[in-house]
C-alpha positions in Angstrom: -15.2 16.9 -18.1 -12.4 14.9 -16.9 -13.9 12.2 -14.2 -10.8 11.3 -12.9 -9.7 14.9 -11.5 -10.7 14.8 -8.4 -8.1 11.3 -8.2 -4.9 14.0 -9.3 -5.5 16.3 -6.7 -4.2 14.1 -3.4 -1.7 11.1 -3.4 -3.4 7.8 -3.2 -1.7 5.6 -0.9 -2.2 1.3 -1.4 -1.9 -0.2 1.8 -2.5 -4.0 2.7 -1.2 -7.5 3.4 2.3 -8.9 1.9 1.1 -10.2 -1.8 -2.1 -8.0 -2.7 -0.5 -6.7 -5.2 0.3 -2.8 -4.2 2.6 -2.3 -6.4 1.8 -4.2 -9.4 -2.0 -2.2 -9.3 -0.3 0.7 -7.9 1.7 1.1 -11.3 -1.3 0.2 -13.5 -3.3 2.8 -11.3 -0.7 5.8 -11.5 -0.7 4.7 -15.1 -4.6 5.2 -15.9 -4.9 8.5 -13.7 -1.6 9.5 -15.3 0.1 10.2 -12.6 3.6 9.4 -11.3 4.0 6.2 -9.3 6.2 5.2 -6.1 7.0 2.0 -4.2 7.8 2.7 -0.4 10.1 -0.1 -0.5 12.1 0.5 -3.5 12.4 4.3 -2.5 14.0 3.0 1.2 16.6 0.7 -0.3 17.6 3.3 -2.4 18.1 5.3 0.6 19.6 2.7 2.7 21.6 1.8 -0.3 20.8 -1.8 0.6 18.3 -4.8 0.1 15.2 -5.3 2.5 16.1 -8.2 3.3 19.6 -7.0 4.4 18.3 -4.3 6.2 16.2 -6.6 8.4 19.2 -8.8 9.0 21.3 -6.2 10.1 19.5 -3.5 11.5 16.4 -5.3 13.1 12.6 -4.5 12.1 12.5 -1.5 14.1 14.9 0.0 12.2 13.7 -0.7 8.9 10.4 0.9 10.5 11.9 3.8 11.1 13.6 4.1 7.7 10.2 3.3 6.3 8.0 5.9 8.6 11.2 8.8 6.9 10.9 7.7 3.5 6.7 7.7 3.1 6.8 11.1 5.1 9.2 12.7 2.6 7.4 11.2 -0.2 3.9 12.6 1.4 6.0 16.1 0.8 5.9 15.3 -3.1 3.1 16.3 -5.8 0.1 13.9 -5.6 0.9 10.3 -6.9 0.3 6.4 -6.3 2.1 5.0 -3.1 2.5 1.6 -2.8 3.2 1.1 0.8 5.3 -2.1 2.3 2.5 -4.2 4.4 3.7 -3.0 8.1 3.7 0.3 7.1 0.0 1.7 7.8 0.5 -0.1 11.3 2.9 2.6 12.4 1.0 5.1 14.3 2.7 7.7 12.9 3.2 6.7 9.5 -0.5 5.8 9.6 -1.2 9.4 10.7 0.9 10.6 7.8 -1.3 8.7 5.2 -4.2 9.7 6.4 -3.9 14.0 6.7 -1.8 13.6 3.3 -3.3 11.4 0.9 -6.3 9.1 -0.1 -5.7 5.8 1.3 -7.0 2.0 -0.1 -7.2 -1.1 1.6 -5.9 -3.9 -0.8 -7.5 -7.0 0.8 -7.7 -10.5 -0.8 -8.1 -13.9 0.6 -5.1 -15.7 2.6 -5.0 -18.8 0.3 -4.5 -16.3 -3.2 -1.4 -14.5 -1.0 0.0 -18.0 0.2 0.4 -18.6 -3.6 1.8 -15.3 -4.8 4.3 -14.9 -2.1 5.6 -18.8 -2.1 6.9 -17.9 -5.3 9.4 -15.4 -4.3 12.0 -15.4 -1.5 12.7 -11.7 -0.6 9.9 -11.0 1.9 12.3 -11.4 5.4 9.1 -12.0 7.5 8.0 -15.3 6.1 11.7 -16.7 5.5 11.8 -19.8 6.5 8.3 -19.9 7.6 4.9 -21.1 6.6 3.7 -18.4 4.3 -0.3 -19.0 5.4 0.8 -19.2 9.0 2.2 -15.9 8.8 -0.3 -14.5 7.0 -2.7 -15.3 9.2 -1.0 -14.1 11.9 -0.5 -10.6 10.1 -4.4 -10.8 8.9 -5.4 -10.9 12.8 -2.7 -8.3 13.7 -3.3 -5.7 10.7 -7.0 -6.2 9.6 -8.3 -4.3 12.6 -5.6 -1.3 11.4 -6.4 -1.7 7.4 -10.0 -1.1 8.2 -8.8 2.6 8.8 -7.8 3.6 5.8 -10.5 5.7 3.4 -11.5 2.7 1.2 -11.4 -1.0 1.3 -11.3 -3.3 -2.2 -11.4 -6.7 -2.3 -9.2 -8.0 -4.6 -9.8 -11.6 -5.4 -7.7 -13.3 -7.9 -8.8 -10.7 -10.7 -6.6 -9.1 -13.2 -4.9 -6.3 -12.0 -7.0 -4.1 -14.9 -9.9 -5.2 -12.5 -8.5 -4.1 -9.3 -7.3 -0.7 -10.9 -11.1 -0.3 -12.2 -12.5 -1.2 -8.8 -10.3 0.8 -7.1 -11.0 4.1 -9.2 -14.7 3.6 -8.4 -14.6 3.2 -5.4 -12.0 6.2 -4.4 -14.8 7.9 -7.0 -17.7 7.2 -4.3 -15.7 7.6 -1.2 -14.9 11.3 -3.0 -18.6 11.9 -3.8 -19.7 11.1 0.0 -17.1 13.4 1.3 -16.8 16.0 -0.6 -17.7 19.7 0.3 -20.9 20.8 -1.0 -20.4 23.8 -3.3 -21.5 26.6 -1.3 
């Protein structure tokens, strides 16, 4: 029997803090369940045929949002894959709605000080530019946590190899599965 079956049937949707690593684990996940893989963000620039970045800086936050809130609903339409979701996503109520009725959804949580040090070494995330990356992130940890804690299942990442997280986060969609399942009748 194939364990992993039950992980085909719905999208699984990675949802967390700036950093965690959604899509990095997200690809490494699709690639273990075999199934095809998606990354929120890359799928909205290709439709705004433009950056982040520049989206932000000329259209605002609440139109990126939006763009965003479009893009995971149509990709919620799709056969079941692996969703890596841009951090503020799950904090739109409607996209958050979305994720939950259409797909399996997994907190990506790690500690503030491992983020710090992954996204210092980049400069394409528009809401630290020019910012202290743990100040933000602190401020998004107080903000978002409360929200995260909604989706089906939380794993803590730490600073393991994403082969780790991908095995943690199998098992633990595996028990979430096996507490809510239906009951064969």
């Amino acid at each position: 029997m194939d364990r992993y079956k039950p992980l085909r049937a719905r999208t699984i949707t990675l949802v967390g803090l700036m950093g965690v690593g959604k899509s990095s684990v997200g690809r490494r996940l699709a690639n273990a369940l075999e199934l095809p893989f998606r990354d929120a963000d890359t799928e909205v620039e290709a439709a705004a045929g433009r950056s982040i970045p520049d989206i932000f800086a000329d259209l605002g936050e609440p139109a990126f949002r939006e763009g965003e809130r479009r893009v995971i609903a149509r990709l919620l339409d799709e056969p079941p894959h692996v969703l890596a979701t841009g951090g503020g996503a799950f904090m739109n109520d409607e996209t958050r709605a979305l994720i939950k009725a259409r797909s399996l959804s997994v907190w990506l949580k790690a500690d503030l000080e491992v983020l710090a040090r992954r996204v210092s070494r980049k400069d394409n995330r528009p809401l630290i530019a020019g910012r202290d990356p743990m100040s933000v992130l602190q401020e998004q940890a107080a903000l978002r946590y409360p929200i995260y804690e909604l989706a089906d299942v939380m794993v803590e990442t730490g600073d393991a190899a994403h082969h780790v997280t991908v095995d943690q986060v199998i098992q633990a969609l595996l028990a979430h599965l096996s507490k809510t399942e239906e009951p064969p009748q």
